[in-house]
N, C-alpha and C positions, 0 to 999 in steps of 0.2 A: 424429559428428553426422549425415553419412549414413545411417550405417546407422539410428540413431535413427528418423530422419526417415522411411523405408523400413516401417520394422515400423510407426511409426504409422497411415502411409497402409497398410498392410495389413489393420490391425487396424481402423480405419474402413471400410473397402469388408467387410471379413467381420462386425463388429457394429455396423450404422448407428445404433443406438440409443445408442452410446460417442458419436456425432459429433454426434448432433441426433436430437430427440424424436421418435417415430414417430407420425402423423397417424391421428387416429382414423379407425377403418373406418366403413363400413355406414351406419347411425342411430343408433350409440352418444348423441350426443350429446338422441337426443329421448326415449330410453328412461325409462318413467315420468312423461313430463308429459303433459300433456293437451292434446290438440291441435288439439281444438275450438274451443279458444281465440287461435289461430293467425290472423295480421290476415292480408289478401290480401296483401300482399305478401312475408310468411312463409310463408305456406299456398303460394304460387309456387314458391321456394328450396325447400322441401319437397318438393315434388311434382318438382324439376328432380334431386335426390339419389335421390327412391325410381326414378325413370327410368334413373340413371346406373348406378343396381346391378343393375334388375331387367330394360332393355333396353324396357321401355313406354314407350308413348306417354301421356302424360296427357290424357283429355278435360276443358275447361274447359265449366260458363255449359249443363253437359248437364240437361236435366231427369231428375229422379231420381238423379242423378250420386250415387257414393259421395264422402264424406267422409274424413278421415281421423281415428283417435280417442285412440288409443294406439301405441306400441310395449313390449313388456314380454318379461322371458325367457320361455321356454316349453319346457322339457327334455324329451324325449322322442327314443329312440333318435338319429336324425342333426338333429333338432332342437334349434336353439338360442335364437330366435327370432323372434317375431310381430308384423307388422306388421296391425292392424285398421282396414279399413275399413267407413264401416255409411251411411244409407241409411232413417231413421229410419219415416218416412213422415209426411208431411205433409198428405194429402189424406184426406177418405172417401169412397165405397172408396180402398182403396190396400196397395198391399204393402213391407212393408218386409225389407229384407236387410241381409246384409253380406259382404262381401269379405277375405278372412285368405291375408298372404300367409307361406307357412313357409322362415325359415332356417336353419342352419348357423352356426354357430360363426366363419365368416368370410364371413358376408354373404349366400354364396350361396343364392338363392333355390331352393329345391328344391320348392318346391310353392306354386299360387295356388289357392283355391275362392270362388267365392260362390254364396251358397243365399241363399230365401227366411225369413224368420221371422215369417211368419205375414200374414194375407190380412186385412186388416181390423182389421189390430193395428201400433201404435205400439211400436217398440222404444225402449225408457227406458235401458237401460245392458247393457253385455257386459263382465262382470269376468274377471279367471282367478284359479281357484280349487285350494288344493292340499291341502286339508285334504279328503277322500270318502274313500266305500270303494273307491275303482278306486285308490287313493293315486298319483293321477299328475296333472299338470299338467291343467283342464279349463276349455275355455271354458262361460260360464253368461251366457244371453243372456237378459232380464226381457223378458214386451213383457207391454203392457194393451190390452186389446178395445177398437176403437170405436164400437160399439154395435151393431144396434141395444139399447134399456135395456130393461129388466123393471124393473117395481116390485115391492119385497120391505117394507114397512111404510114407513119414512122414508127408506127407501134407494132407492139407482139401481145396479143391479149386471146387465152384460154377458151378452144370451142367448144371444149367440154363444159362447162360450167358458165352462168349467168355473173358478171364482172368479173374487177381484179382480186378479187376475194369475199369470202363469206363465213359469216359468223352463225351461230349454231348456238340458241339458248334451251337449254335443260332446267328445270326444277324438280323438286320433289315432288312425289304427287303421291304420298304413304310413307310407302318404303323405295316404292320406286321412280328414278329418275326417268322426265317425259321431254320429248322434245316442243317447246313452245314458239318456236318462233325459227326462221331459215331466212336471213337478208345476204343483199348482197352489198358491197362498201358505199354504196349510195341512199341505207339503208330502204332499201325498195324489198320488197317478199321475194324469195325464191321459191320455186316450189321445188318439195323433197320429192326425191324417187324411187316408187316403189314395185317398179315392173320386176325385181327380184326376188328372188323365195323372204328376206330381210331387207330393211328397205340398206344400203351403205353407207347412208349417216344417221346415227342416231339408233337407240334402243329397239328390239322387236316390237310390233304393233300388238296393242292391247286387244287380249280374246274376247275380242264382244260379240253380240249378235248382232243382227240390224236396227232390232230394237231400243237394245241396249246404247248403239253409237247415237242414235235419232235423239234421246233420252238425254244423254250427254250435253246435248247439243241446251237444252234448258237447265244444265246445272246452276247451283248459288257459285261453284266454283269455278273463276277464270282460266286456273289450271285445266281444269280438266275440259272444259270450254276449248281454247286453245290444241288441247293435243288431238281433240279432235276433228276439228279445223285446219290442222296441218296435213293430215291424213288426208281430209277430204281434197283439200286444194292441190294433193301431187297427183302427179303423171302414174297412173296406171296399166295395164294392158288390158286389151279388150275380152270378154270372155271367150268370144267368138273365135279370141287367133288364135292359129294350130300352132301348140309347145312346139317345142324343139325337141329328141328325146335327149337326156344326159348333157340339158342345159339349165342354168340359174336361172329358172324365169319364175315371176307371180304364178302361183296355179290358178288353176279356171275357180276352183269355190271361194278363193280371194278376191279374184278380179269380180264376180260375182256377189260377193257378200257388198264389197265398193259400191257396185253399179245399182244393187236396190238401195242403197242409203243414200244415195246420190240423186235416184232418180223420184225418192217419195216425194209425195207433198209436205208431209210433217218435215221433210229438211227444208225443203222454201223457205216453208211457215215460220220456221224456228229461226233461219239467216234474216229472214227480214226483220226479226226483232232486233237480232243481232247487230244489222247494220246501225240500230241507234245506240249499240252499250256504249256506258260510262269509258271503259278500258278500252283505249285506242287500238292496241293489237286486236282484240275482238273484232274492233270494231274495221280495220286493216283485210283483215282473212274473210270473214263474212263477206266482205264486198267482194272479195276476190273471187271468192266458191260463187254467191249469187251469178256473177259476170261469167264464169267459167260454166255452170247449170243453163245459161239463155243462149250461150254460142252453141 
């Protein structure tokens, strides 16, 4: 009977799972609901678990304060995943964001980002999406203009912004989230805007050289194809216009680094292969930038 006894308490300390049930990890438990809908004193309990994993502080009662929205898988190399926080926007003007923070398969947080989505736009919902041609896990963030309106016969439609709204796809590209694609509800391209020191939607631009972008432009990776591509196809400012002083604008070695990558031949060279890739969005923006290079 000793020895019984022995092997059991051995075989409990080596599979605690034979002894008592193993305690869920992370946010398993909030994965897939909606947590918008979370009373303050759940939204509390909440926010005391995403600290306990992530090591943050929560700010309460902050203006502009992120929210939180979702949890949901998100697979991609050491991702497993995502926690969304967002930041809708409330005001006119106002800007809205959101906050994505990335895990692991066991919790650990390995990446936090927040970016803006858009200057004078209401962010309405951020889904993930796994059905594209980049066939990988993506976020896809809606927002709608807040005006000012233009009159189109019986309509009120936004002259800020290109349609009735626009959607805003991110992937992973490491660790960090890349903006791949800007339509507008007709799925047509928008082009992103980057005459600002950051462009208003979407993640800071990647510190490359000229090189470096031209180079991209031949990667094996769609991704990084694409974020490239989105860069090239936005609205710029000229190097030439005189700033403003103690205004938000592109600086002149931005607008400049733009305009020699823009204007090589190694970019031609590289879009016109482009125009034939397998992957329709490649293949979408390439034509875009080419057309955009000849006018």
């Amino acid at each position: 009977m000793q020895r019984i006894a022995i092997t059991m308490l051995m075989l409990a300390c080596a599979l605690p799972g034979l002894a008592q049930e193993s305690p869920l990890k992370g946010l398993e438990p909030h994965i897939g609901k909606d947590l918008q809908k979370l009373d303050a004193d759940a939204l509390a309990e909440f926010r005391k678990q995403v600290d306990a994993i992530t090591r943050d502080k929560s700010k309460t009662n902050e203006w502009g304060s992120y929210k939180p929205w979702w949890v949901m898988p998100f697979v991609r190399t050491n991702a497993a995943w995502v926690l969304l926080e967002a930041y809708p926007g409330y005001d006119v003007p106002d800007i809205s964001h959101v906050r994505i923070h990335v895990f692991d398969r066991n919790w650990m947080r390995i990446a936090k980002h927040s970016f803006p989505t858009g200057y004078r736009c209401f962010l309405k919902e951020v889904v993930l999406v796994k059905d594209n041609p980049l066939k990988q896990d993506l976020l896809v963030a809606k927002v709608t203009s807040t005006g000012p309106f233009i009159l189109q016969g019986d309509e009120q439609r936004p002259a800020f912004e290109q349609g009735d709204y626009q959607c805003q796809y991110y992937a992973l590209l490491g660790e960090q989230f890349v903006m791949v694609r800007l339509e507008d509800n007709n799925n047509t391209i928008a082009r992103n805007h980057y005459r600002w020191q950051a462009p208003p939607k979407g993640p800071p631009v990647p510190k490359h050289t000229a090189d470096e972008w031209i180079r991209s432009l031949s990667s094996a990776n769609s991704v990084e194809q694409l974020t490239t591509l989105v860069w090239l196809s936005g609205t710029h400012l000229d190097s030439t216009e005189k700033r403003k002083k103690d205004h938000n604008q592109e600086s002149v070695e931005d607008s400049e680094l733009f305009e020699a990558v823009f204007d090589a031949a190694e970019t031609k060279n590289a879009l016109q292969e482009l125009v034939k890739s397998k992957n329709t969005w490649v293949q979408e923006y390439a034509t875009l930038t080419l057309r955009l290079i000849r006018e």
